[in-house]
C-alpha positions as CSV (number, residue, x, y, z in Angstrom):
1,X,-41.2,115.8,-52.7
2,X,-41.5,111.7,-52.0
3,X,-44.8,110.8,-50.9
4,X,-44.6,108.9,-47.9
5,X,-46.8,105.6,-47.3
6,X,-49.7,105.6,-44.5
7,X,-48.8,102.5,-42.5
8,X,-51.8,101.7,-39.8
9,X,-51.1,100.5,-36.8
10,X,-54.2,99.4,-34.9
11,X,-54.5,99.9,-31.2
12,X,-55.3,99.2,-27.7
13,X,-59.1,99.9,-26.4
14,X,-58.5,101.0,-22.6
15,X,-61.8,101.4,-20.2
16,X,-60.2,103.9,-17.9
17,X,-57.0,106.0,-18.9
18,X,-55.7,108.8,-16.6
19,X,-54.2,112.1,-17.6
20,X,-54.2,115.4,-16.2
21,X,-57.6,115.5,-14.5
22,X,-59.5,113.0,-16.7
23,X,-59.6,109.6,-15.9
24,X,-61.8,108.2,-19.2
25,X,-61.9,105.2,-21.9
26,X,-59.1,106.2,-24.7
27,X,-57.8,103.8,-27.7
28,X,-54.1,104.1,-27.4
29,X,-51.0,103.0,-28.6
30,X,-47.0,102.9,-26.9
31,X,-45.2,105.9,-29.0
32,X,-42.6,103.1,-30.0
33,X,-44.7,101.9,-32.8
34,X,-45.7,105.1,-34.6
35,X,-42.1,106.7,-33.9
36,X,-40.8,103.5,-35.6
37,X,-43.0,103.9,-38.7
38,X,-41.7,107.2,-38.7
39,X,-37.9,106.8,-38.7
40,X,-38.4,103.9,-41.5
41,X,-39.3,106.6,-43.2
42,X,-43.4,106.3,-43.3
43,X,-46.7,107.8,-42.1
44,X,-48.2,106.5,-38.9
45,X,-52.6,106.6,-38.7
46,X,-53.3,105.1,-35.3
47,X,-56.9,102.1,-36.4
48,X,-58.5,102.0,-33.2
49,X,-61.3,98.6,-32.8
50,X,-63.9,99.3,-35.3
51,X,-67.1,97.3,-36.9
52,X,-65.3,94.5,-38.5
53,X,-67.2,95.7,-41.6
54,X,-65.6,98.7,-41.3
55,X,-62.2,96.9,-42.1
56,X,-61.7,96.6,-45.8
57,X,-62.6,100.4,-46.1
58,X,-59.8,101.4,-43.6
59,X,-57.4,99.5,-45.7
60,X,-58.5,100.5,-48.8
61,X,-57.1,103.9,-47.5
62,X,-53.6,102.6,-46.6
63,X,-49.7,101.3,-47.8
64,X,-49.1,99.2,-45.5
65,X,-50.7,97.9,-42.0
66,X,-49.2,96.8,-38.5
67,X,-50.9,94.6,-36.3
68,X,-49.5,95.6,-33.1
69,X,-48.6,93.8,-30.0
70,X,-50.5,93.4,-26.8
71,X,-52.9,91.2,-24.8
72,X,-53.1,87.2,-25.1
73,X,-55.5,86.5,-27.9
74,X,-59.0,84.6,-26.9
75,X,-58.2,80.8,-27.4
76,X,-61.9,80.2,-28.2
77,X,-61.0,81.9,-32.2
78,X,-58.7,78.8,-32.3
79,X,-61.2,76.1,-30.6
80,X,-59.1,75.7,-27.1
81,X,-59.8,75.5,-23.5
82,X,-58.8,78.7,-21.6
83,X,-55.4,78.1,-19.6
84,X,-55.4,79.5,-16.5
85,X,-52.4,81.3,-17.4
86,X,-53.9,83.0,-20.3
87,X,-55.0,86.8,-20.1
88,X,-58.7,88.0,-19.8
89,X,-59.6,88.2,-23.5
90,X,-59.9,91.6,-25.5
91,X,-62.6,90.9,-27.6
92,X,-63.0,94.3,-29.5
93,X,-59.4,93.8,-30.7
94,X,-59.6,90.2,-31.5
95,X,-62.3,91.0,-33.8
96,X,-61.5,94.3,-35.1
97,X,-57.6,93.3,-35.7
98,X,-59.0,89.8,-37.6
99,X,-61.0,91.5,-39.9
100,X,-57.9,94.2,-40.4
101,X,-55.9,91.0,-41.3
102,X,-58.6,89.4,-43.8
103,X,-58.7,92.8,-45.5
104,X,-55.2,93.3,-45.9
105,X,-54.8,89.5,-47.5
106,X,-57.5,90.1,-49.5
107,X,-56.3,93.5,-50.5
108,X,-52.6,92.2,-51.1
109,X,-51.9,95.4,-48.9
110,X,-48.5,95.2,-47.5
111,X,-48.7,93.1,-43.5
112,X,-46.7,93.1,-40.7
113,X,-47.7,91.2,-37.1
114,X,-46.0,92.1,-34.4
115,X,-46.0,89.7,-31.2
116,X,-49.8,88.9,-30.8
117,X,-50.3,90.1,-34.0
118,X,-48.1,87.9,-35.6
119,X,-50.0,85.2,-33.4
120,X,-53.3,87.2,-34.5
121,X,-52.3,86.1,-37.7
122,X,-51.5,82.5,-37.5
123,X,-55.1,82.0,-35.8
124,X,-56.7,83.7,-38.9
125,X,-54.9,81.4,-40.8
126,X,-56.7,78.8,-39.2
127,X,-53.4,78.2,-37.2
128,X,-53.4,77.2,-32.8
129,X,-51.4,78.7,-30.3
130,X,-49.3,77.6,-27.1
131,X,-51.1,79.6,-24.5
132,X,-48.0,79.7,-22.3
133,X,-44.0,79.0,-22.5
134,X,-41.5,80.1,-20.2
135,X,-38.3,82.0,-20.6
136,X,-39.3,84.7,-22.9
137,X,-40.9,87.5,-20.9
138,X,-38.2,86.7,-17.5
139,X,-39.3,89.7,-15.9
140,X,-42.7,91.5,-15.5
141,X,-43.2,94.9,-17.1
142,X,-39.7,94.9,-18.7
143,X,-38.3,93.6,-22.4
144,X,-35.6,91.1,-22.4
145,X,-33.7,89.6,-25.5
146,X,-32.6,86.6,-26.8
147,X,-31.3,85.6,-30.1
148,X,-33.4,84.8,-33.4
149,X,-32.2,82.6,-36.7
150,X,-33.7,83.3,-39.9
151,X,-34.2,80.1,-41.8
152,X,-32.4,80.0,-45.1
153,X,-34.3,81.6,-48.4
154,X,-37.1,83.2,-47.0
155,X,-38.2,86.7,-46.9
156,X,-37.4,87.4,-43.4
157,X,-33.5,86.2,-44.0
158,X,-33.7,88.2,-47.2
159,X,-34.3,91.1,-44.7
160,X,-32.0,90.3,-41.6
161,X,-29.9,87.6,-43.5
162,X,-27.7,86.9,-39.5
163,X,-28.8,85.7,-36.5
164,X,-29.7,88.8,-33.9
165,X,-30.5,89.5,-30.7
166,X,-34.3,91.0,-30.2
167,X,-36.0,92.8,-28.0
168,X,-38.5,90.0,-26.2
169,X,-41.5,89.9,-24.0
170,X,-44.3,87.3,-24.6
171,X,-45.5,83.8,-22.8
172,X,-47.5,82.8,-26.2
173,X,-46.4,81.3,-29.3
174,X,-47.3,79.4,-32.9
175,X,-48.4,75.5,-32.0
176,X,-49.8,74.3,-35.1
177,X,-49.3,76.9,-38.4
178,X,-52.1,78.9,-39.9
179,X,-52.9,77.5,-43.5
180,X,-49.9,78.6,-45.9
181,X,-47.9,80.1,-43.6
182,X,-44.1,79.4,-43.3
183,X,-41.6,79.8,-40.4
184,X,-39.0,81.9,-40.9
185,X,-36.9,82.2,-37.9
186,X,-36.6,80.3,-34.6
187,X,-35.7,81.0,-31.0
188,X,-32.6,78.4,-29.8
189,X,-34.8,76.6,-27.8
190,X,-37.0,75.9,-30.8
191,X,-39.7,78.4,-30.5
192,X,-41.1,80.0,-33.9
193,X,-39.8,83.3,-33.6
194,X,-41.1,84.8,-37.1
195,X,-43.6,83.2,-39.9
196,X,-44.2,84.7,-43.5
197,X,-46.5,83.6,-46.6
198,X,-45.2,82.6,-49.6
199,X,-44.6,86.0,-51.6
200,X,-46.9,85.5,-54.4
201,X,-49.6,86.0,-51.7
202,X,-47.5,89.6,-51.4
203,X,-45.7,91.0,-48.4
204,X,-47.1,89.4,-45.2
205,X,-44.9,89.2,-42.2
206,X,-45.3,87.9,-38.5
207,X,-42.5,88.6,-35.8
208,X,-42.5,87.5,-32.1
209,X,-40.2,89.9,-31.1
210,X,-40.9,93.6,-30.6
211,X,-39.0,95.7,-32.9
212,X,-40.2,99.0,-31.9
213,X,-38.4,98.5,-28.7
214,X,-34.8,98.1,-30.4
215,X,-32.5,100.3,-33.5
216,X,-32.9,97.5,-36.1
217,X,-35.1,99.5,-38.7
218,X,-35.0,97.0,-40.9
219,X,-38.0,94.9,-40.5
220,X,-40.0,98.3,-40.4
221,X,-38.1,99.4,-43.5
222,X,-39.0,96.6,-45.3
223,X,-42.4,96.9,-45.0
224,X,-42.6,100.3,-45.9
225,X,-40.9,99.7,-49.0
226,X,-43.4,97.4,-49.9
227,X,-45.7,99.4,-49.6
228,X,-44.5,102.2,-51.8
C-alpha cells in the first residue's frame, strides 16, 4: 500500500464559534483545504497557532506544509503604518504561521502559501506588502476569478504551463519581494499573482489565488509530490 504524505495546513484561531448549543473559542479551518489535500492524493493534520518554538518540531513530523489563507497580515512585521483599510491583526497566527515558514525553509520541507500565506511568506522574506488594491475581491463574502500568467521557466509554469482563470478574493498583495524570492505569475493588471524560490532552496511556492475553491488539482498535486 503507498504511504501517503502528511501535508499541514495551519489554521484559524476563532474567540467565539457556534455549534449546536456551544458557543466557544475553536481553531478551525474551511473543509476546502483539507478536502483538497485529500483528492491530491495526501494526508491532511490541521497546525493550529502554537509557541513559535514549537514550530520546527511540528514540521519535523510532516511532507509537506500549507500556509493557508485568511486575515490581512499585521503591517508592523514589515515596518508599515496601519491603513485604515487593513484588517484588525491576528497576532497568534502571524507569529505561529512565521515560525511554520522559517522551519519549513530551514527544514527544506516541501511549502505552499496560499493567499496571505503566500504574502505571510514574502514578509518573512523580508519582503513589504500593498495593504489594499481594488478589483480582486468585487464582492463581499464571495470568490470571483480572474485570469493568471505564469512567467516563462519557472516552477509554477512548469506546473500550470497556460494562462488560467482562478478562483480570487483578496485586497492585499506583494509590493517589494522577500529576499530570493521570484514572481512567477501576474494578474493582467500587473499584480503578482504567484512567487517561488529558486529550487535549489527546494519546493517553496506562494499563490494569490485560492485553489481550494476551484478543480485545478494541480498546484496541490505538485506539492504533494514533492513531498513524497
Amino acid at each position: 500500500m503507498t504511504v501517503r504524505p502528511l501535508i499541514g495546513v495551519s489554521t484559524y484561531l476563532e474567540a467565539g464559534t457556534r455549534w449546536g448549543v456551544w458557543e466557544l473559542a475553536a481553531a478551525l479551518l474551511p473543509a476546502a483545504y483539507p478536502r483538497l489535500v485529500q483528492r491530491a492524493g495526501a494526508l491532511a493534520a490541521m497546525l493550529p497557532p502554537d509557541a513559535p518554538a514549537h514550530a520546527a518540531a511540528a514540521v519535523a513530523r510532516l511532507d509537506g506544509l500549507v500556509i493557508a489563507g485568511g486575515p490581512d497580515v499585521d503591517p508592523a512585521r514589515y515596518g508599515a503604518e496601519r491603513s485604515p483599510r487593513t484588517g484588525p491583526p491576528a497576532h497568534e497566527r502571524d507569529v505561529w504561521e512565521l515560525a511554520l515558514i522559517d522551519a519549513a525553509l530551514a527544514a527544506g520541507v516541501p511549502l505552499l502559501g496560499v493567499c496571505r500565506g503566500m504574502q505571510l511568506l514574502n514578509v518573512a522574506l523580508g519582503g513589504t506588502l500593498v495593504q489594499h488594491l481594488d478589483g480582486h475581491a468585487e464582492v463581499v463574502g464571495v470568490f470571483g476569478g480572474h485570469a493568471v500568467k505564469p512567467v516563462p521557466g519557472t516552477l509554477y509554469a512548469g506546473i500550470v504551463p497556460e494562462e488560467v482563470t482562478v478562483p480570487t478574493y483578496h485586497h492585499q498583495a506583494v509590493e517589494t519581494l522577500g529576499a530570493g524570492l521570484m514572481p512567477s505569475a501576474y494578474a493582467a493588471d500587473g499584480t503578482v499573482e504567484a512567487v517561488e524560490l529558486p529550487r535549489e532552496r527546494g519546493w517553496v511556492l506562494g499563490v494569490q489565488w485560492h485553489p481550494e475553491m476551484g478543480e485545478d488539482l494541480r498546484v496541490m498535486r505538485a506539492l504533494v509530490t514533492a513531498a513524497f
